[in-house]
ROFI-734845 format. One record per residue: residue number from 1; residue in one letter; chain; x, y, z of N, C-alpha, C, O, CB in turn. Coordinates in pm, 1 decimal. Last residue first. Glycine has a CB too. Layout:
<nukes>
{k NUM	r A	c A	n_east X	n_north Y	n_up Z	ca_east X	ca_north Y	ca_up Z	c_east X	c_north Y	c_up Z	o_east X	o_north Y	o_up Z	cb_east X	cb_north Y	cb_up Z};
...
</nukes>
This chain:
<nukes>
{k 93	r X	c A	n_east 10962.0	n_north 12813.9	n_up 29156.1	ca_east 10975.9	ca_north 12959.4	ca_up 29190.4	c_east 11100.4	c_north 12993.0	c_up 29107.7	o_east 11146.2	o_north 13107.3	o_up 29108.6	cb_east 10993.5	cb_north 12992.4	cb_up 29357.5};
{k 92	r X	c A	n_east 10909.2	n_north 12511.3	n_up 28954.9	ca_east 11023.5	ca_north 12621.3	ca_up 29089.7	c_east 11022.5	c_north 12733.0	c_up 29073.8	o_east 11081.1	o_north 12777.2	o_up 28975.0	cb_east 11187.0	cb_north 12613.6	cb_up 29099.8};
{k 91	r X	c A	n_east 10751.5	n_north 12358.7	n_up 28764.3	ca_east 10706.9	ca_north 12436.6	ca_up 28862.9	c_east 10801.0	c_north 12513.4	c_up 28985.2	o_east 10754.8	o_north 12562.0	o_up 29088.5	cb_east 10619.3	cb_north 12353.5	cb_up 28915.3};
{k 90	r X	c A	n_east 11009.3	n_north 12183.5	n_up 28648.3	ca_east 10947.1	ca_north 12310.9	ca_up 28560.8	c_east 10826.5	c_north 12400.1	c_up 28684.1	o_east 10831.7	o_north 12522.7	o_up 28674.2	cb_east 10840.1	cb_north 12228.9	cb_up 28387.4};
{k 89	r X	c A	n_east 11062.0	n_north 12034.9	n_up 28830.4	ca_east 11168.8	ca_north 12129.9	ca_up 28832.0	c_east 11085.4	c_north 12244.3	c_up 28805.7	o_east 11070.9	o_north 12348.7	o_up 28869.3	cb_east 11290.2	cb_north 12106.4	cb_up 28729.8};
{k 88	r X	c A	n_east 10814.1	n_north 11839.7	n_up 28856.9	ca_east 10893.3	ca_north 11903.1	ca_up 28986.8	c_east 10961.8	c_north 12055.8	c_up 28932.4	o_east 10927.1	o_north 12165.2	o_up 28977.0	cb_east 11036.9	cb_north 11779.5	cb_up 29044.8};
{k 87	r X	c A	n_east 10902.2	n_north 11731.0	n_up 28628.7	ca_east 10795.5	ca_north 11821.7	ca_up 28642.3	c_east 10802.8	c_north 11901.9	c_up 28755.1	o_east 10797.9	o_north 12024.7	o_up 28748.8	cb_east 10677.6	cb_north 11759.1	cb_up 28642.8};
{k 86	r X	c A	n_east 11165.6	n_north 11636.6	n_up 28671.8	ca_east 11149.4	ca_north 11762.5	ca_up 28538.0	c_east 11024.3	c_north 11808.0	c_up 28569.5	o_east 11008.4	o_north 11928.0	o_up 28546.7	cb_east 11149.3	cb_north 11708.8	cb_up 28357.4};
{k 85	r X	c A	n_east 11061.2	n_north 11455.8	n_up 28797.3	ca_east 11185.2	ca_north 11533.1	ca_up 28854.6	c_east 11155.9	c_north 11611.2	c_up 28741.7	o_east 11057.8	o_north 11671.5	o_up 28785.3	cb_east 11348.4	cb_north 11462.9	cb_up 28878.4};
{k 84	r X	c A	n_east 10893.3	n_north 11322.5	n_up 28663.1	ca_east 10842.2	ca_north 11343.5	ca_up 28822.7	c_east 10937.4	c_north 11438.9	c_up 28852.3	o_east 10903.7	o_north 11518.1	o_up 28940.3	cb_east 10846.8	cb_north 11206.5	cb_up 28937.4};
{k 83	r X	c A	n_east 11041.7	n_north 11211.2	n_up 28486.0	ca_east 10950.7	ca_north 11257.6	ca_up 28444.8	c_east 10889.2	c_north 11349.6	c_up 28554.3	o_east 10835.2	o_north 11454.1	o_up 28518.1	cb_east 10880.5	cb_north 11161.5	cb_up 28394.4};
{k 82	r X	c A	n_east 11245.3	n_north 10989.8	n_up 28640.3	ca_east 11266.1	ca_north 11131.7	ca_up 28565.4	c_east 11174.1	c_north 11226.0	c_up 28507.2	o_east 11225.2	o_north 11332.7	o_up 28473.4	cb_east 11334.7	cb_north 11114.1	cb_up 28466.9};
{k 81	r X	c A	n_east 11050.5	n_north 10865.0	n_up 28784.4	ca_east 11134.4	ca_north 10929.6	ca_up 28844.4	c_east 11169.3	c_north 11074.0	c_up 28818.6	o_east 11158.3	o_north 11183.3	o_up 28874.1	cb_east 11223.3	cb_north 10863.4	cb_up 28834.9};
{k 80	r X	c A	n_east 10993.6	n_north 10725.8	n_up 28533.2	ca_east 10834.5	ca_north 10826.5	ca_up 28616.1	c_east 10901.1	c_north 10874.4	c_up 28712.8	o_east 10828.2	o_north 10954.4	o_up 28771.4	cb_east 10674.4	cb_north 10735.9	cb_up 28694.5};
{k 79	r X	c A	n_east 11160.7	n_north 10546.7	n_up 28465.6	ca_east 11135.3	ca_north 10702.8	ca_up 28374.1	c_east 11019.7	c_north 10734.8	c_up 28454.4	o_east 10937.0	o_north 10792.1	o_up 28383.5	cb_east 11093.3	cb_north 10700.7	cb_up 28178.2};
{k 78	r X	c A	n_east 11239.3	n_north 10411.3	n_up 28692.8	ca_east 11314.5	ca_north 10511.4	ca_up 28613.8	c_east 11274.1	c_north 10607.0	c_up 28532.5	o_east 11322.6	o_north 10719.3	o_up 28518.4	cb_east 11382.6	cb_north 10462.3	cb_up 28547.5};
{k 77	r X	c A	n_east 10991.9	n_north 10297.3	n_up 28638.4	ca_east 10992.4	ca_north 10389.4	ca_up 28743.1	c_east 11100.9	c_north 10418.0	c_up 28777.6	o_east 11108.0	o_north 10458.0	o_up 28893.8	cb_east 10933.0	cb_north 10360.2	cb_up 28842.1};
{k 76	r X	c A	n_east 11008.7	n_north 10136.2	n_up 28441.5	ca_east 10889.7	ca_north 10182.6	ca_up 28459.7	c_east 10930.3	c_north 10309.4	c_up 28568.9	o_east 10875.2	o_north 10418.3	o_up 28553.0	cb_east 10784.3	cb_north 10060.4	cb_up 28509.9};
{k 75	r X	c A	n_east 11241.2	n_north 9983.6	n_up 28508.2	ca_east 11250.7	ca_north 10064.5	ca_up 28404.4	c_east 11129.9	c_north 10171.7	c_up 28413.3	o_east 11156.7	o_north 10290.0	o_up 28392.3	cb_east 11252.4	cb_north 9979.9	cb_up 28277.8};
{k 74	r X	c A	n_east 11091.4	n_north 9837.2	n_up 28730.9	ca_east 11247.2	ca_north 9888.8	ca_up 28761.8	c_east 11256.2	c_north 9978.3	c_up 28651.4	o_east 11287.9	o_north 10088.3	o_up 28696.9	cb_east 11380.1	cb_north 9767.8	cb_up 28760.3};
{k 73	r X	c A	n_east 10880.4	n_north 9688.5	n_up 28598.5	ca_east 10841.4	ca_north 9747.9	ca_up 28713.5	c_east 10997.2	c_north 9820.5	c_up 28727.7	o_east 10948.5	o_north 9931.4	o_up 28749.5	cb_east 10778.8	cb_north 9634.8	cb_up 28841.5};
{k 72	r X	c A	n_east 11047.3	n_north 9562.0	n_up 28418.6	ca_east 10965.6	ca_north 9624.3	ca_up 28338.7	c_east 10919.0	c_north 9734.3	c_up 28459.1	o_east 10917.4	o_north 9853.9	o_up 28430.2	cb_east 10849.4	cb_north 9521.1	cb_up 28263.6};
{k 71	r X	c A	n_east 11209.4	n_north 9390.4	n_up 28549.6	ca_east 11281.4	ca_north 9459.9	ca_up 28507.2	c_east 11172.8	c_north 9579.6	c_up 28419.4	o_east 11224.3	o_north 9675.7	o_up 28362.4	cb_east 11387.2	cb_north 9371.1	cb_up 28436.4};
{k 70	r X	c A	n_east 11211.4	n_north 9292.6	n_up 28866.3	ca_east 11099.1	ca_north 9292.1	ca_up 28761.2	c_east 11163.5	c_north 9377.9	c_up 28707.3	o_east 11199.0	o_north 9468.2	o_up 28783.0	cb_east 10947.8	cb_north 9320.0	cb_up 28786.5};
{k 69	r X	c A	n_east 11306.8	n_north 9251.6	n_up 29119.9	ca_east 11320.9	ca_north 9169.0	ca_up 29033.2	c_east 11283.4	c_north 9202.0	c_up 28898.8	o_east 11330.4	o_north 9129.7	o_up 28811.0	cb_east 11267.8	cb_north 9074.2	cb_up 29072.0};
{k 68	r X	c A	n_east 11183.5	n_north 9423.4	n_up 29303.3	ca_east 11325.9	ca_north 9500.5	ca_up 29258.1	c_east 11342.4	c_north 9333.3	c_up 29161.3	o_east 11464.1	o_north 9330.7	o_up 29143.4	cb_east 11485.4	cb_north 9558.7	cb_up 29430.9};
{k 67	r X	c A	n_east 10950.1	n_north 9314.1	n_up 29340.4	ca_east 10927.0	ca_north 9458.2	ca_up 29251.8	c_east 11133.4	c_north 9472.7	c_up 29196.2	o_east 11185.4	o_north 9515.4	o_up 29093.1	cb_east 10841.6	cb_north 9646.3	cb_up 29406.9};
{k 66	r X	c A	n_east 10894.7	n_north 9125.4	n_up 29483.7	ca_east 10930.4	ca_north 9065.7	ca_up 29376.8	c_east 10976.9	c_north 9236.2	c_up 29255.9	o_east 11016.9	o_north 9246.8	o_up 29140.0	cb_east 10777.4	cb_north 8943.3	cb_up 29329.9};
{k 65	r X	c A	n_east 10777.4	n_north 9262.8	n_up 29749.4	ca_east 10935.3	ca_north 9196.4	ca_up 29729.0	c_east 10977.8	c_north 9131.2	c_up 29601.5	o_east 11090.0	o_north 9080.7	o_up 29599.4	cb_east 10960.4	cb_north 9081.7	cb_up 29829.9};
{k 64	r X	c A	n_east 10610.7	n_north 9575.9	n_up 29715.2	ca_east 10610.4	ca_north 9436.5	ca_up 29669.3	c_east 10752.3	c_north 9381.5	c_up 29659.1	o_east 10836.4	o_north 9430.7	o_up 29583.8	cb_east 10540.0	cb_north 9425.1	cb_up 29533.4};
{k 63	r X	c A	n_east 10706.8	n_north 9801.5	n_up 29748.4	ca_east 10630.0	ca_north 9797.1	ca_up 29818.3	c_east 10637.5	c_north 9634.5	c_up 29834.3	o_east 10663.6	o_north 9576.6	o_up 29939.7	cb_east 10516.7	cb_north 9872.3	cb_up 29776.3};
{k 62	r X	c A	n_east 11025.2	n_north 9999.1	n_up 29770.9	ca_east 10960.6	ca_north 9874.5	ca_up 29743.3	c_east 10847.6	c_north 9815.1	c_up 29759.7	o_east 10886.5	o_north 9713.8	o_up 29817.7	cb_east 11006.5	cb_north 9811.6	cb_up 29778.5};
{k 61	r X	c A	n_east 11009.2	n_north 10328.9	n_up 29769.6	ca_east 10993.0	ca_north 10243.5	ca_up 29773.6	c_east 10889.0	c_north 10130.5	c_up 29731.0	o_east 10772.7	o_north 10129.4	o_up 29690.5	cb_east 11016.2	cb_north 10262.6	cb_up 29840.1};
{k 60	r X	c A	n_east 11223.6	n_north 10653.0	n_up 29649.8	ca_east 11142.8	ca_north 10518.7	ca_up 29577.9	c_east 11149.6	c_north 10360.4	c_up 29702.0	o_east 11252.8	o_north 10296.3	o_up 29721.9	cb_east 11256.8	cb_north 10472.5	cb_up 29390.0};
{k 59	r X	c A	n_east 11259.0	n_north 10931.6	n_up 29655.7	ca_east 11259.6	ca_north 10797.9	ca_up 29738.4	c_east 11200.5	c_north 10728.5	c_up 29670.2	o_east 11094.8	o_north 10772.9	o_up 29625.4	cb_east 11205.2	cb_north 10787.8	cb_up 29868.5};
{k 58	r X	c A	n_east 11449.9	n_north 11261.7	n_up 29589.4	ca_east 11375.1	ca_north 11148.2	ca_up 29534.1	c_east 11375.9	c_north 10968.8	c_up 29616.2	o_east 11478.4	o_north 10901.6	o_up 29627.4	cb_east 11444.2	cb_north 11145.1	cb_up 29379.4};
{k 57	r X	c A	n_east 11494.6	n_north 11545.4	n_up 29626.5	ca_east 11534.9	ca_north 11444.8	ca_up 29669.2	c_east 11422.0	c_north 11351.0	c_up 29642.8	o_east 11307.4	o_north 11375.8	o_up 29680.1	cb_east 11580.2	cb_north 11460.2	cb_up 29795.9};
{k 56	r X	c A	n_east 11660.0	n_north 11818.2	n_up 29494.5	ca_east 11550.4	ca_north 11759.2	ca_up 29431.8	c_east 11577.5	c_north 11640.2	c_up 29509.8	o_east 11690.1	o_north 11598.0	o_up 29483.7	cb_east 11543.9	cb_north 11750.0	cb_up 29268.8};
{k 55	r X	c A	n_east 11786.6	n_north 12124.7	n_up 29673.5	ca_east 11802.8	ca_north 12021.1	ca_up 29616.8	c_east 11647.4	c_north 11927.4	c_up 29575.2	o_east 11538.9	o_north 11964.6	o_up 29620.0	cb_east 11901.8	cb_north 11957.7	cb_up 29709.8};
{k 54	r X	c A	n_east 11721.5	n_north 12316.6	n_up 29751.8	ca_east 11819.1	ca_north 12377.3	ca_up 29725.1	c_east 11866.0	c_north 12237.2	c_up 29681.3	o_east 11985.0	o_north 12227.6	o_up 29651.2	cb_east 11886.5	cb_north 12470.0	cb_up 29830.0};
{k 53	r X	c A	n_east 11432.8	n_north 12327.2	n_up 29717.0	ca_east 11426.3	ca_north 12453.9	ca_up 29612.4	c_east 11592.1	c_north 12446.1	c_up 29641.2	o_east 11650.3	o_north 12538.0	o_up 29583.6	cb_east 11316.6	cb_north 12630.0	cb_up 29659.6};
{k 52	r X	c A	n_east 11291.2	n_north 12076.8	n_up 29747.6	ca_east 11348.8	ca_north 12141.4	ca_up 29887.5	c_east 11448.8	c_north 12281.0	c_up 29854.7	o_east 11522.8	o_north 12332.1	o_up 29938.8	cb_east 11453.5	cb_north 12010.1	cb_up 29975.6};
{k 51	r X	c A	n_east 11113.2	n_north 11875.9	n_up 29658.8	ca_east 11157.7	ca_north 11945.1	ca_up 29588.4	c_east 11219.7	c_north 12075.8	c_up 29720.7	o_east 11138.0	o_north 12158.9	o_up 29760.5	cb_east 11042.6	cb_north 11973.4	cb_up 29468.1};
{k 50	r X	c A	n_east 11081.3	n_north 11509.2	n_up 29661.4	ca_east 11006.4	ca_north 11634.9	ca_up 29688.6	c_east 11142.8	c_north 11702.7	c_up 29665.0	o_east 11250.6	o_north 11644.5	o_up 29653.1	cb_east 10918.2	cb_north 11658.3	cb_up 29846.4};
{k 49	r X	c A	n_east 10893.0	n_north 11279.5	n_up 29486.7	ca_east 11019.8	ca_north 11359.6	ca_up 29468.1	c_east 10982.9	c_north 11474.3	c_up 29552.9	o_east 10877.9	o_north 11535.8	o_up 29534.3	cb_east 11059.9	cb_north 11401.8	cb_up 29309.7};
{k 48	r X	c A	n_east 10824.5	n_north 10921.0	n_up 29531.0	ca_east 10828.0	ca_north 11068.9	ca_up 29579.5	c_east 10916.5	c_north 11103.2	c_up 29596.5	o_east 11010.3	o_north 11057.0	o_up 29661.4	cb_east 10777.2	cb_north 11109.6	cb_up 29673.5};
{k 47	r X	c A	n_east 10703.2	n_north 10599.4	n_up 29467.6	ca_east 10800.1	ca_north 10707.2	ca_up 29401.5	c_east 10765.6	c_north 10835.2	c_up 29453.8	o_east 10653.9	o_north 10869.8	o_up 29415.4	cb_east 10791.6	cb_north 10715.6	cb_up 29241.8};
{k 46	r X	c A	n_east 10663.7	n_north 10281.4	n_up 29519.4	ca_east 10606.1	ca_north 10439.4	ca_up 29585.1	c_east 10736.8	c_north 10504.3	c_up 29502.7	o_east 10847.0	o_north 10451.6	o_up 29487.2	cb_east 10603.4	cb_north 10471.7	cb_up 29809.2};
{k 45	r X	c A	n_east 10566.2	n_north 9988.1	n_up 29327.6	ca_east 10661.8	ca_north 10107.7	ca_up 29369.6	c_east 10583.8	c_north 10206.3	c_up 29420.6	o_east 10466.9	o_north 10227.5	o_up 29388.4	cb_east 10746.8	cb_north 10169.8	cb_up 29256.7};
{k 44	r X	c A	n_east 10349.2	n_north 9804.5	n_up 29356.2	ca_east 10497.2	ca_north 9723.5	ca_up 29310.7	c_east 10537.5	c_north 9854.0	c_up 29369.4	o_east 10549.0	o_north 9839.7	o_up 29491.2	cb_east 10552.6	cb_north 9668.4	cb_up 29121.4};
{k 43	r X	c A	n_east 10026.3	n_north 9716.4	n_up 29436.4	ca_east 10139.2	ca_north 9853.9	ca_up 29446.6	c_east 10228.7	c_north 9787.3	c_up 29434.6	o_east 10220.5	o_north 9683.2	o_up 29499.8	cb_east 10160.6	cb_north 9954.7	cb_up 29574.5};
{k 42	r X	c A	n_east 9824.0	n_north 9475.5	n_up 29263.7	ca_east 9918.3	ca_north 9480.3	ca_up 29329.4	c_east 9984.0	c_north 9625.0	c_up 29312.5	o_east 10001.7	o_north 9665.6	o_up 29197.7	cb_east 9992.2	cb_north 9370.3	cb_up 29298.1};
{k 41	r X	c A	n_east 9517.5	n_north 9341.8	n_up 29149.5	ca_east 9594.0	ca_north 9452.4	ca_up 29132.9	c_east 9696.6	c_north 9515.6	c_up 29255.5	o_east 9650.4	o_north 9597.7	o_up 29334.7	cb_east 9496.8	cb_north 9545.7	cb_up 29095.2};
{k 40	r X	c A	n_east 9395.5	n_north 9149.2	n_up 29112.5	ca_east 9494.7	ca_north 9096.7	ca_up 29115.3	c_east 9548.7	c_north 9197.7	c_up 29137.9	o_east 9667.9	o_north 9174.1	o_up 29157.8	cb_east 9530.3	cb_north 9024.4	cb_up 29029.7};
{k 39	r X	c A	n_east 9137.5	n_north 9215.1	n_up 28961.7	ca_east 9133.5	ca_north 9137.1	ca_up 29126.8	c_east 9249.9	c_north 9130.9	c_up 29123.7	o_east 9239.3	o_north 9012.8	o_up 29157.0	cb_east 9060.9	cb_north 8984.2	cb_up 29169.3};
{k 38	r X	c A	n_east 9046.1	n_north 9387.4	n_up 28712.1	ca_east 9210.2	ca_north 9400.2	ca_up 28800.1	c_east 9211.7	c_north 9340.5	c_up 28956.1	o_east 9267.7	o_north 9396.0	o_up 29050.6	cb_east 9260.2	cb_north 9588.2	cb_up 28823.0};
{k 37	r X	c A	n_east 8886.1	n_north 9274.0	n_up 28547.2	ca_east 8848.7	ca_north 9291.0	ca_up 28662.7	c_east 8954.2	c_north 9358.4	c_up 28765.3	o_east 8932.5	o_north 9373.9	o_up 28885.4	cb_east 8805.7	cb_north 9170.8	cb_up 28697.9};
{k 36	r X	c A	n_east 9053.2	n_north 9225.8	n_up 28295.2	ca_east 8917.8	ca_north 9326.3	ca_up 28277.1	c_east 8902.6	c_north 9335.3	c_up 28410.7	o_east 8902.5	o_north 9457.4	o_up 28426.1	cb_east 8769.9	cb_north 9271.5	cb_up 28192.8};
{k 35	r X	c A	n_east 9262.2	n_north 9076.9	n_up 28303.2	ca_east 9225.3	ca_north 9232.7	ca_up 28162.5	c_east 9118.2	c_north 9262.9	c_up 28210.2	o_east 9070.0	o_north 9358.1	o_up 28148.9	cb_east 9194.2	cb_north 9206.8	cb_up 27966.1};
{k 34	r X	c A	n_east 9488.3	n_north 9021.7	n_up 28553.7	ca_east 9374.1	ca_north 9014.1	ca_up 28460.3	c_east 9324.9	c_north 9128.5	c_up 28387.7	o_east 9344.8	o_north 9247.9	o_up 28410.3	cb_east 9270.3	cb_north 8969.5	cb_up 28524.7};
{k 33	r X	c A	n_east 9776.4	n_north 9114.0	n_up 28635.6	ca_east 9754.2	ca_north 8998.3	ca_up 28530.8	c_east 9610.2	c_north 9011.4	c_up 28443.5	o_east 9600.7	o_north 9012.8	o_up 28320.8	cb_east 9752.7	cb_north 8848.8	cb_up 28617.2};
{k 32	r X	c A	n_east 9931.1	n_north 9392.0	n_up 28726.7	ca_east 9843.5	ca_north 9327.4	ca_up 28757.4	c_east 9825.7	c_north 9229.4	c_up 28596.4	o_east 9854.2	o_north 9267.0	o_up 28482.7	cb_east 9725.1	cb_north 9429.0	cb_up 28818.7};
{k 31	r X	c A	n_east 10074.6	n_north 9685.9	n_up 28924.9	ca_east 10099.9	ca_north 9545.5	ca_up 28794.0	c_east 9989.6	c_north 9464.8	c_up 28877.6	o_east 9959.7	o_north 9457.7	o_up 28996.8	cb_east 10303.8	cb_north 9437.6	cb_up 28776.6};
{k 30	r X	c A	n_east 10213.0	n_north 10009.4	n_up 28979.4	ca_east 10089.9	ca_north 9882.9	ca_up 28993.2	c_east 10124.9	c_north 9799.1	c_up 28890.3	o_east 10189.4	o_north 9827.9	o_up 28789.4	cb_east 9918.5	cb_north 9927.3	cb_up 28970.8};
{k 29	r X	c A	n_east 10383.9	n_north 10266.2	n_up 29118.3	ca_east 10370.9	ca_north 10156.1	ca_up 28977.5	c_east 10232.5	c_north 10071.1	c_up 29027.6	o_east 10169.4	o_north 10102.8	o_up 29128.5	cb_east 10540.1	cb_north 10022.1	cb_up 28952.9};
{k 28	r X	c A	n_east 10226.8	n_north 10578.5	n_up 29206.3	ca_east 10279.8	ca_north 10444.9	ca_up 29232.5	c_east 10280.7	c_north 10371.5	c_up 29137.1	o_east 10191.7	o_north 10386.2	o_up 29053.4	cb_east 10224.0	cb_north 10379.0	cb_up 29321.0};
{k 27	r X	c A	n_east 10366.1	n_north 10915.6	n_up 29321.5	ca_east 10307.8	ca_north 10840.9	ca_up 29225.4	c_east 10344.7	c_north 10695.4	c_up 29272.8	o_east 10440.9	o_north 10668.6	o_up 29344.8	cb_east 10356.8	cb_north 10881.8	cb_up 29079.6};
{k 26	r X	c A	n_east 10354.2	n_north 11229.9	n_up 29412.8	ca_east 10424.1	ca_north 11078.2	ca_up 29448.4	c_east 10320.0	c_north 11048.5	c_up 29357.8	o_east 10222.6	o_north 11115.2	o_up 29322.6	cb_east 10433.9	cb_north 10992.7	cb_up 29621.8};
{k 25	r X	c A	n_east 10551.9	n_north 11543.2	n_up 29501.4	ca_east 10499.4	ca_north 11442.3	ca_up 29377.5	c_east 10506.1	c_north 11347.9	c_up 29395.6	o_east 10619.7	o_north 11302.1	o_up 29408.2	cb_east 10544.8	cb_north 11435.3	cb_up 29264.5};
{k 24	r X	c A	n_east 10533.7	n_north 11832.9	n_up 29680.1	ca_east 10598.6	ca_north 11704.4	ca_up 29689.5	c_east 10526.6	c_north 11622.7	c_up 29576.9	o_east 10408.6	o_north 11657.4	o_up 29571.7	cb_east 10585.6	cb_north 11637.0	cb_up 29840.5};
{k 23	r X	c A	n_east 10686.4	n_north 12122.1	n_up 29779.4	ca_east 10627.6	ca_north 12062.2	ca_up 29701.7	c_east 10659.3	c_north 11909.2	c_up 29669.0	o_east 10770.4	o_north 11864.9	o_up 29639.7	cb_east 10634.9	cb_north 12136.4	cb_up 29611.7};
{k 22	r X	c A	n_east 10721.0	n_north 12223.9	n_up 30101.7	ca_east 10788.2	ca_north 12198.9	ca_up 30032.1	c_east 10734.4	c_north 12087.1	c_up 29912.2	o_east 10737.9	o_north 11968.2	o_up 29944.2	cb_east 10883.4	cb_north 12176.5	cb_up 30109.0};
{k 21	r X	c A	n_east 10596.2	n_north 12298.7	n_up 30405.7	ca_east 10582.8	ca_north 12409.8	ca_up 30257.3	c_east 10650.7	c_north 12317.6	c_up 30111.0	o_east 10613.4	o_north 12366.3	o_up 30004.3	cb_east 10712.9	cb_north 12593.1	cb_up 30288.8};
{k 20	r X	c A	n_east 10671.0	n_north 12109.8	n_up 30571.7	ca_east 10752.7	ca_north 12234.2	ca_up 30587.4	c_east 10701.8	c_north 12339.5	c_up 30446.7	o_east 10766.1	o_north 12435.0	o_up 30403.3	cb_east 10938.1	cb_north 12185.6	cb_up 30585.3};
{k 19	r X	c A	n_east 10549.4	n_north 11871.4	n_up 30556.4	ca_east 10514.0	ca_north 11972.5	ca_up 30673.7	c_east 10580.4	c_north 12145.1	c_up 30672.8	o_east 10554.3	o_north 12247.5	o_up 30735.9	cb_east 10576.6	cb_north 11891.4	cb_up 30815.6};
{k 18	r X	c A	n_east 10519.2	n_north 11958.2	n_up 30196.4	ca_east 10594.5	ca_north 11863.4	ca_up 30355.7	c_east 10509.7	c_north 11926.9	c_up 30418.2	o_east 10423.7	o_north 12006.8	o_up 30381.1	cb_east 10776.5	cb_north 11881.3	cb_up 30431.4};
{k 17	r X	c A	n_east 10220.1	n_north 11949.1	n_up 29948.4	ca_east 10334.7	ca_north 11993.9	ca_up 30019.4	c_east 10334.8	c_north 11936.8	c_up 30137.7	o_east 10240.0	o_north 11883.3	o_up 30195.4	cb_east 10345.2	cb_north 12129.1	cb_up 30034.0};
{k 16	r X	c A	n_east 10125.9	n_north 11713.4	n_up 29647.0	ca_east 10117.2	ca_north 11773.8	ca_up 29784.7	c_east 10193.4	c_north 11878.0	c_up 29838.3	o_east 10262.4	o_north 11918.7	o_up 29744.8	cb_east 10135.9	cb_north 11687.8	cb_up 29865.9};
{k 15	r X	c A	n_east 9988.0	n_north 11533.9	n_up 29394.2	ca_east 10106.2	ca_north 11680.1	ca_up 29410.9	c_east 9998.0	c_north 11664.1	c_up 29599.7	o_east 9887.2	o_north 11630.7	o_up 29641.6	cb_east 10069.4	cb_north 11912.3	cb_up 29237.3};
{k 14	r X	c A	n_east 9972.6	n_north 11220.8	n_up 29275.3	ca_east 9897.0	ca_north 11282.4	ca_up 29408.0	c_east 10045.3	c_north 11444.8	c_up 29380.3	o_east 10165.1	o_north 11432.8	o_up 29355.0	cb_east 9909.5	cb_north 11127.1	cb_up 29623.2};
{k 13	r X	c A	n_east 9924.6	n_north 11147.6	n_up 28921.9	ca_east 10049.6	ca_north 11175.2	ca_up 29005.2	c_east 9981.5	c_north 11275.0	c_up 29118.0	o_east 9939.4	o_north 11385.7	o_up 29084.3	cb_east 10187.8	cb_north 11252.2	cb_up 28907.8};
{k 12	r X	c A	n_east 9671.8	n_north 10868.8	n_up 28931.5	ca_east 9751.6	ca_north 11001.0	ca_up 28855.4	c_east 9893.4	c_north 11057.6	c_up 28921.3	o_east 9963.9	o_north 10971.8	o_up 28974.5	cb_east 9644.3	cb_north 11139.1	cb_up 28859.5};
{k 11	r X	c A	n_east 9745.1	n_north 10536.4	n_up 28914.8	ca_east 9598.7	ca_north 10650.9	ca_up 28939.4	c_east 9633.4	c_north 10750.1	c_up 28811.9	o_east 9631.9	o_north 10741.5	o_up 28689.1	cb_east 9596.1	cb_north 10766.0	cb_up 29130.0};
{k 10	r X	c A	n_east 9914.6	n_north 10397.9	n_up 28874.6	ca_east 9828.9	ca_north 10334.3	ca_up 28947.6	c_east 9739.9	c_north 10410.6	c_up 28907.7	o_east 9640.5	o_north 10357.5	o_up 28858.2	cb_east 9846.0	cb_north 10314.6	cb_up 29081.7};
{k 9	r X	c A	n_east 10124.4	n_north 10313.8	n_up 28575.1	ca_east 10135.4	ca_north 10434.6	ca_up 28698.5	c_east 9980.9	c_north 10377.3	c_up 28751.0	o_east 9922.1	o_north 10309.1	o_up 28667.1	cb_east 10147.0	cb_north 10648.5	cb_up 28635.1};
{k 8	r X	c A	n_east 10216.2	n_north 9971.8	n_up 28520.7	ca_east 10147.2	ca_north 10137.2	ca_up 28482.8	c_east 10157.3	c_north 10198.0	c_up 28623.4	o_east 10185.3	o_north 10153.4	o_up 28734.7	cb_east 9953.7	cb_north 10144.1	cb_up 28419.4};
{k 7	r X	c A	n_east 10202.2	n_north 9678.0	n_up 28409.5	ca_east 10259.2	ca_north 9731.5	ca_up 28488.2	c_east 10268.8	c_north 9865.6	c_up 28439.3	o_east 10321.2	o_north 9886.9	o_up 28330.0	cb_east 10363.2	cb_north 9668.8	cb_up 28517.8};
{k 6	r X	c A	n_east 10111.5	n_north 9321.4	n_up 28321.0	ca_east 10049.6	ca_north 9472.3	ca_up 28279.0	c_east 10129.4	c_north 9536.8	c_up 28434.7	o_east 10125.4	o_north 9476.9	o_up 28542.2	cb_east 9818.6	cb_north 9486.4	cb_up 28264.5};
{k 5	r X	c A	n_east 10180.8	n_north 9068.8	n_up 28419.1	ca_east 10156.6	ca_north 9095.7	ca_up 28266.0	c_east 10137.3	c_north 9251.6	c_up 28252.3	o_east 10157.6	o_north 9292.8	o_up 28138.1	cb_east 10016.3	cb_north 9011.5	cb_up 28205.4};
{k 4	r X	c A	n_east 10418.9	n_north 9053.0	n_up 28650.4	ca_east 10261.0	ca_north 9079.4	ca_up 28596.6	c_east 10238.3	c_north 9037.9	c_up 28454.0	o_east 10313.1	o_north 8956.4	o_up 28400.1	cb_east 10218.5	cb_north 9240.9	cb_up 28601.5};
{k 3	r X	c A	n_east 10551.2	n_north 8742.6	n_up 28823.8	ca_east 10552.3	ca_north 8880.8	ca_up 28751.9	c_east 10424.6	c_north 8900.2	c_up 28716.4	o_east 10332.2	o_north 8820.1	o_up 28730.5	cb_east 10642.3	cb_north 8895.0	cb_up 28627.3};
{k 2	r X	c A	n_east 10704.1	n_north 8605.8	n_up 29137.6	ca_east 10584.3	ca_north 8645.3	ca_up 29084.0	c_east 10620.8	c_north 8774.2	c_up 28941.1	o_east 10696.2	o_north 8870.5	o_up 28955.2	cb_east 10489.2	cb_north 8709.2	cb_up 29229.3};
{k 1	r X	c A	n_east 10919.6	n_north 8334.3	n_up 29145.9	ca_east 10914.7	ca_north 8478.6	ca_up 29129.4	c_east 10782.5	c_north 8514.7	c_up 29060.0	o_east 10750.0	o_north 8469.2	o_up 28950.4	cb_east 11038.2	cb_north 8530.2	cb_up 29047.4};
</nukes>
């Protein structure tokens, strides 16, 4: 079983809208071992909430097969779920 040492949101959080108008938030975990060059730097999760004003529907995929093992990558993006869903909310018409 592969793990990282270091596991974070990748960038920033991309905001978009569907094809249909409908505000969308994705973000990705990343993990990676080395401290200074990140050659190692692996997508572990896709997380997107989009926001469909009569429900909040949220996908999270696996990118990496060791990702649903990793309990730091799995907690990590439980709370950028919930964080992603309250920000989502606080912008609703």
């Amino acid at each position: 079983m592969l793990t990282w040492n270091h596991i974070d949101w990748g960038d920033t959080i991309n905001k978009g809208q569907t094809n249909l108008g409908f505000p969308v938030y994705e973000v990705e975990i990343k993990g990676w071992n080395d401290e200074e060059h990140y050659s190692d730097l692996e997508s572990l999760i896709a997380i997107k909430v989009i926001n469909t004003y009569s429900s909040i529907d949220v996908k999270m995929n696996f990118l990496h097969p060791n990702a649903r093992t990793s309990f730091h990558a799995r907690k990590l993006a439980k709370e950028t779920k919930n964080y992603l869903v309250a920000s989502i909310k606080s912008e609703q018409p």
